[in-house]
C-alpha positions, 0 to 999 in steps of 0.5 A, spaced: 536 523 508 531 517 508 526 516 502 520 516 507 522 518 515 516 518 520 517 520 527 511 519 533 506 518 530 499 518 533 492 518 532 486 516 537 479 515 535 476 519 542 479 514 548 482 509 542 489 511 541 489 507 535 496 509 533 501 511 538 508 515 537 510 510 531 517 511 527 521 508 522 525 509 515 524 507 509 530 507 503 528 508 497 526 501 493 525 498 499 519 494 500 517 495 508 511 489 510 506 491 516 504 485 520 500 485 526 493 483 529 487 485 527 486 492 530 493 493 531 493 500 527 496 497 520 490 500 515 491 506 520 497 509 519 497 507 512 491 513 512 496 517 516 501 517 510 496 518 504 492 524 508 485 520 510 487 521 516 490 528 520 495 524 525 494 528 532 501 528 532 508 526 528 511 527 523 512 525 516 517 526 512 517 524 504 522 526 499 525 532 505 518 534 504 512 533 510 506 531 509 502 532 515 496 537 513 496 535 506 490 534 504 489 526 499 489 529 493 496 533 495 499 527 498 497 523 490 500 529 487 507 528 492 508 521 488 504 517 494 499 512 491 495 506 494 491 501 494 485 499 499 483 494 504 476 492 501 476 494 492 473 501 490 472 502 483 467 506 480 463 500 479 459 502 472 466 505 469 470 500 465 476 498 467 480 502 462 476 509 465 477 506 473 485 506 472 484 513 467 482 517 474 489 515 476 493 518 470 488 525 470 488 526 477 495 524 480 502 526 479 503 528 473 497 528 470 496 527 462 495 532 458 488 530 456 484 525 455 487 521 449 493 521 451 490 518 458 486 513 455 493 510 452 498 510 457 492 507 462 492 502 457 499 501 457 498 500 464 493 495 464 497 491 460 502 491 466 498 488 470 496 483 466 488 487 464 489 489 457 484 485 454 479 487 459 480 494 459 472 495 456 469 491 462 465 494 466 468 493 473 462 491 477 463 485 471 471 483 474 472 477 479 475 479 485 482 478 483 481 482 476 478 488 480 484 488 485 490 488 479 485 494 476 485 498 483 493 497 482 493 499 475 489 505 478 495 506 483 500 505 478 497 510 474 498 516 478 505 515 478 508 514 485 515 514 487 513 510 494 506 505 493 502 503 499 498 496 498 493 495 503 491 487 504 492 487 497 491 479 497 486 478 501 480 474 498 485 471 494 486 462 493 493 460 493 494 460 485 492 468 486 497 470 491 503 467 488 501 471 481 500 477 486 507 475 489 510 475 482 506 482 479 508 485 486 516 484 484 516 486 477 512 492 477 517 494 483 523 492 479 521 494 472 518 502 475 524 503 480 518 503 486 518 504 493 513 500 496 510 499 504 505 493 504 500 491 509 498 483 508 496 478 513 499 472 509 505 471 512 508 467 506 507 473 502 510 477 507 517 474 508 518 473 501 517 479 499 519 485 504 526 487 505 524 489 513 518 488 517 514 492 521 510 489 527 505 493 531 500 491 536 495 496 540 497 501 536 505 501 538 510 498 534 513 492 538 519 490 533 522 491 527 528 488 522 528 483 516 523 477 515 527 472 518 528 476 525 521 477 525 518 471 524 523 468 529 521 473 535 517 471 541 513 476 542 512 477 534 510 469 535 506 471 542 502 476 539 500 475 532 503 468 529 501 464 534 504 460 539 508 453 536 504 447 539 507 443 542 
């Protein structure tokens, strides 16, 4: 049985079918890339799996259990945490208590707050944030905010990690940096990870397959150099070779 097995997933947005009878498998310490063009659904579905959105139909079966219908905070407590496309913190919390939320209200929650404060500490430390633990999060640059929304994810304890654009915004020193703490913290938390990002290069260097969708509809899927050597992936979202 699959780590994560999806099956016809749809969602539309009135006459928008903005996900359309979408499937695949995911196998347990895998990394699946989502790529596409903008609009393409990929943010979308990530919302059908973590319960921001109540999928018209499909199925979504995580750890033999379905997710559908569960509410975010149930789907968090499943070992699904995530990240998102534009940084949410609690701007007027520090860094320590942003990723704290993670530790009281995710997967096996700390017994209380001291002992929350401790292991978020450990946390930050993970993604490279101890010496920033007690600044205010509106005080982080982008890049530091955006290791303290993983460490938030981090500290809900997911067995599968959904990134969403985590390298947006970020110069090219940054998301190599982005790359390595992507492998390291796979490798040393034994992750599951589906990444949505537009960097292609991030993209083929860390995804074991590639997902393709356009319009809502997955038109391929497979390992990285299949995808990017495919000429409707080429067509529709990496651009056609100049001649």
């Amino acid at each position: 049985m699959s780590f994560l097995k999806v099956e016809g997933l749809s969602k539309s947005f009135g006459g928008l079918k903005a996900v359309y009878d979408v499937g695949f498998d995911v196998e347990q310490g895998e990394i699946l890339g989502f790529i596409g063009p903008n609009g393409s659904g990929k943010t979308t579905t990530l919302n059908l799996l973590t319960g921001f959105l109540k999928p018209d139909s499909g199925v979504i079966m995580f750890n033999g259990q379905n997710l559908v219908g569960l509410q975010r905070n149930q789907v968090c407590r499943k070992g699904v945490a995530r990240t998102f496309q534009i940084v949410k913190p609690f701007l007027e919390f520090t860094a320590l208590k942003n990723v704290m939320v993670g530790r009281v209200y995710g997967q096996e929650p700390a017994r209380n707050l001291k002992v929350a404060a401790e292991e978020s500490r450990e946390i930050l430390e993970v993604v490279g944030l101890f010496d920033k633990a007690e600044i205010l999060a509106k005080d982080l640059t982008l890049m530091e905010r955006k290791r303290m929304e993983l460490a938030r994810a981090l500290a809900a304890r997911p067995q599968l990690l959904l990134l969403d654009e985590l390298m947006a915004g970020l110069n090219h020193a940054e998301a190599e940096d982005a790359m390595q703490l992507i492998r390291q913290i796979k490798d040393d938390l034994n992750l599951t990870i589906l990444m949505v990002e537009h960097i292609v290069k991030a993209i083929v260097g860390l995804s074991d397959r590639i997902l393709v969708l356009n319009m809502g509809e997955k038109i391929a899927e497979g390992p990285p150099q299949e995808i990017i050597h495919n000429p409707e992936v080429i067509d529709v979202y990496l651009g056609k070779p100049h001649a």
